[in-house]
N, C-alpha and C positions, 0 to 999 in steps of 0.2 A: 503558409503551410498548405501543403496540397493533399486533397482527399486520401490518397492514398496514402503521404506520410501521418496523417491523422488518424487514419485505419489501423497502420503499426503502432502508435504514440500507447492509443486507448483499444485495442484489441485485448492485450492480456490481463489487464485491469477487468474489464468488462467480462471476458470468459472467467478471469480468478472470483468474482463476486455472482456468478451462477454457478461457479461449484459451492460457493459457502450456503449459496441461497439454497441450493440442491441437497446439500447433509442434513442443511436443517431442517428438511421439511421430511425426513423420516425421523420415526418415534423412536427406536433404537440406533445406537450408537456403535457402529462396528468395531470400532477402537478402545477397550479398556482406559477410559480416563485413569480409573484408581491406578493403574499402573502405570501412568505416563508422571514422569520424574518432577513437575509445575502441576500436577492435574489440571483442573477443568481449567483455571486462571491462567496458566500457563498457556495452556492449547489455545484460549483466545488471543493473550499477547500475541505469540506466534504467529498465530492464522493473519490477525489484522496486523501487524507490524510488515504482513505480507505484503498484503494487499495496498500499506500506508507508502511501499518501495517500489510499487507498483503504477498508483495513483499520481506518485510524486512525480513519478519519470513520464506521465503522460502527461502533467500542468509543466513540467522544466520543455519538454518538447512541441505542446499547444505556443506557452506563451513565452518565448523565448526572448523576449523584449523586458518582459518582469519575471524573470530569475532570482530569488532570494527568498526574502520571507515572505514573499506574498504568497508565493508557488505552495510554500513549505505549509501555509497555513490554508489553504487552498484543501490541500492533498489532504491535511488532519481532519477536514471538514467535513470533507466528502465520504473517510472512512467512516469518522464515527457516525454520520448519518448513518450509514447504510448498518453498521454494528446497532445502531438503535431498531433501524427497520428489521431486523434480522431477530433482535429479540423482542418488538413486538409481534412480528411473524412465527417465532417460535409459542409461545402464547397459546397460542389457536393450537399448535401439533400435540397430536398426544403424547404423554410419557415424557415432554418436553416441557419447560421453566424459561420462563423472562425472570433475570436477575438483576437488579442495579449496575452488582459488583463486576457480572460478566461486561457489561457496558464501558466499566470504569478498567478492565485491560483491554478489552478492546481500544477505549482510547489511547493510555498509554502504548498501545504498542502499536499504534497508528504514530503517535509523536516518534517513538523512536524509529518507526521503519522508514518517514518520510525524513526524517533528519537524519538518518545512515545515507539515503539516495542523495540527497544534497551533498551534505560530505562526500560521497564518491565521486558525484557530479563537479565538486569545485575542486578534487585532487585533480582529476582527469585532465580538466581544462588549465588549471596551472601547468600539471607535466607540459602539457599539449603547447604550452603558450612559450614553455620554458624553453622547450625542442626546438620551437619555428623561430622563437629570438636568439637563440643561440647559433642557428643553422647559418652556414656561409650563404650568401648573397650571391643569386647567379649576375654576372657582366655583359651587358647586352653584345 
């Protein structure tokens, strides 16, 4: 892999985890949880299930040699770290709470965001494999 494909890989992973870094470290929240349809629990699935389809496509494009569950487990890893750091970061902010339970969707939706990118990752590649073995044979 070359610097530059490794720039694209983990670029949007890395700027999506300084916006999460960046919401939380204000004390007010611009967005009405109570009125978002999942509230607080929801919004974190979300957020990291983001992040987990994000993470994932940059460990499927790092290590392209191990591709499967190692990637997948990789990717969960590294979200829920940073969902941990992010509510002990929140901690310190005022008007703001570390909560277990925010922790525990953030995981899950680290699991299911980085197991959605796989699944897209191994449709893609079967289409993809199905096309070129199907395609006519050029004759020299």
């Amino acid at each position: 892999m070359t610097l530059r494909q490794g720039f694209f890989a983990w670029a949007p992973a890395v700027l999506y985890m300084a916006l999460i870094w960046t919401l939380s470290s204000f004390s007010a929240v611009s967005v009405p949880i109570d009125e978002m349809p999942f509230q607080d629990k929801g919004a974190h699935f979300v957020e990291y299930g983001m992040l987990g389809i994000l993470l994932a496509h940059a460990c499927i494009q790092t290590w392209k040699s191990k591709r499967g569950p190692r990637t997948w487990l990789m990717a969960v890893i590294m979200t829920t770290a940073w969902g941990a750091l992010d509510e002990v970061h929140q901690a310190f902010v005022p008007a703001r709470n570390s909560d277990i339970f925010d922790l525990a969707a953030d995981c899950l939706g680290a699991c299911i965001g980085a197991l959605v990118c796989h699944g897209l990752y191994r449709f893609w590649i079967s289409r993809r494999q199905a096309r070129d073995h199907g395609a006519p044979k050029e004759s020299p």
